[in-house]
N, C-alpha and C positions, 0 to 999 in steps of 0.2 A: 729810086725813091721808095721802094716795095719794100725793099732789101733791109733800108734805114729804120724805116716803122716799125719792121717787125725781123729783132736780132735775132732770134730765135726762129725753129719752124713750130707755125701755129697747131698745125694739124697733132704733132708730136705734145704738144701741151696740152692739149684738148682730152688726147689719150690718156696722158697723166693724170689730169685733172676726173677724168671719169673713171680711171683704175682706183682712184684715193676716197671719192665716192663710195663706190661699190663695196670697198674694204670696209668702211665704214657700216653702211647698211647691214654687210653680212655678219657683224661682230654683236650687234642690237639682238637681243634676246625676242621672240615674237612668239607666239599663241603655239606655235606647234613645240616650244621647246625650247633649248639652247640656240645659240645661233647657228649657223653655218659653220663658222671654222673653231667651233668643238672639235675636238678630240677626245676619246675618239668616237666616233661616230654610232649612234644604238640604234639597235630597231627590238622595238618591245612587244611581246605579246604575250596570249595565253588562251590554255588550252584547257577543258575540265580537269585535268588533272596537273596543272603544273605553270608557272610560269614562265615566258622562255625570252630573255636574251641574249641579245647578238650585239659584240662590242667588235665593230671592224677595225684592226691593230695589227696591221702587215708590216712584213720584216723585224718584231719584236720575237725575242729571247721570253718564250710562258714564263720562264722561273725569272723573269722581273716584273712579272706582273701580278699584284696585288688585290685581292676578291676578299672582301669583307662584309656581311650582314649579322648588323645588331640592331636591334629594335624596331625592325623594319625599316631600315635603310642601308641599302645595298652599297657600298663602296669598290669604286676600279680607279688603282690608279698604279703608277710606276713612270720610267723616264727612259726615253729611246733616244737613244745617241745620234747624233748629224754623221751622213754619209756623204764629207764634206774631204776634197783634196788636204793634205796637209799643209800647214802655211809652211813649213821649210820647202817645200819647191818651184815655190814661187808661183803659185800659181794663182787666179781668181777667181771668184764665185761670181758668174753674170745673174743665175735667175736661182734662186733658193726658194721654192715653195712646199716641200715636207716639210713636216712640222717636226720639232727635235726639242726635246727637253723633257721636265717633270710636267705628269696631268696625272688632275684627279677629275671623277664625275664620280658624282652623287645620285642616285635613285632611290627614291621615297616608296615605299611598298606597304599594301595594306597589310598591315601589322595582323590585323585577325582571320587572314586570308594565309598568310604564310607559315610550312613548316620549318622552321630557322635547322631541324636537323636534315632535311632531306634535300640538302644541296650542292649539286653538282658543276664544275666548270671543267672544259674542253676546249684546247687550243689546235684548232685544226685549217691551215693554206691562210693565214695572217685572220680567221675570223675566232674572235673568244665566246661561246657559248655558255650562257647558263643556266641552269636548268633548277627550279625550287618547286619540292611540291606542293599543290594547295595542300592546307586540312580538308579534312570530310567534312563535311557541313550536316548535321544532325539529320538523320530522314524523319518523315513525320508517319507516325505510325497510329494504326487504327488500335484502340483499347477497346474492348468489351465491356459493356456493362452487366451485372448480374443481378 
């Protein structure tokens, strides 16, 4: 009678049902940013002198990828091929979770904080680095009076 009620195993759908969930959740844009399954992945900072990010982008070819800043919005983007068996061998894909294909991300930058000529990018063990310097920011200076 157990059998009959329930054709399927429950336990096995439950998982399903909470993997398609969670997909869902991590795809939703929230306060810190992009979602979760962004590609690729930033970590953004800065320092008195310069801005710094980090575009983590493992197993990509630098010379396909793409670094762009105009008018204070930084561009990264390019397309990373699937390291997937060939369908002529007959083979199948059980679990595919890299990500493969064309991405872009966008990064908004304070326009009057950035030197658009002093910018650098470095691809080094799958992380892309880039590096822009601030301007100077006027110092304020004591005048004499006479």
């Amino acid at each position: 009678m157990y059998r009959s009620m329930f054709p399927r195993d429950l336990f096995a759908e439950f998982d399903r049902l909470q993997r398609e969930i969670q997909q869902a959740f991590d795809n939703v844009p929230n306060i810190r940013g992009a979602g979760a399954g962004s590609f690729p992945a930033l970590n953004v900072g800065r320092t008195p002198q310069s801005l710094e990010l980090y575009a983590f982008v493992p197993g990509m070819d630098p010379k396909s990828i793409e670094v762009n800043l105009e008018r204070g919005v930084l561009t990264i983007a390019g397309e990373r091929q699937a390291d997937l068996p060939p369908r002529e061998e007959r083979s199948s894909v059980h679990i595919n979770e890299r990500f493969a294909g064309r991405f872009r991300r966008v990064v908004s930058l304070p326009d009057d904080d950035v030197n658009p000529d002093g910018v650098t990018a470095q691809y080094r063990d799958g992380v892309l680095q880039i590096s822009i310097k601030r301007r100077t920011a006027p110092q304020a200076r004591r005048i004499n009076v006479q």
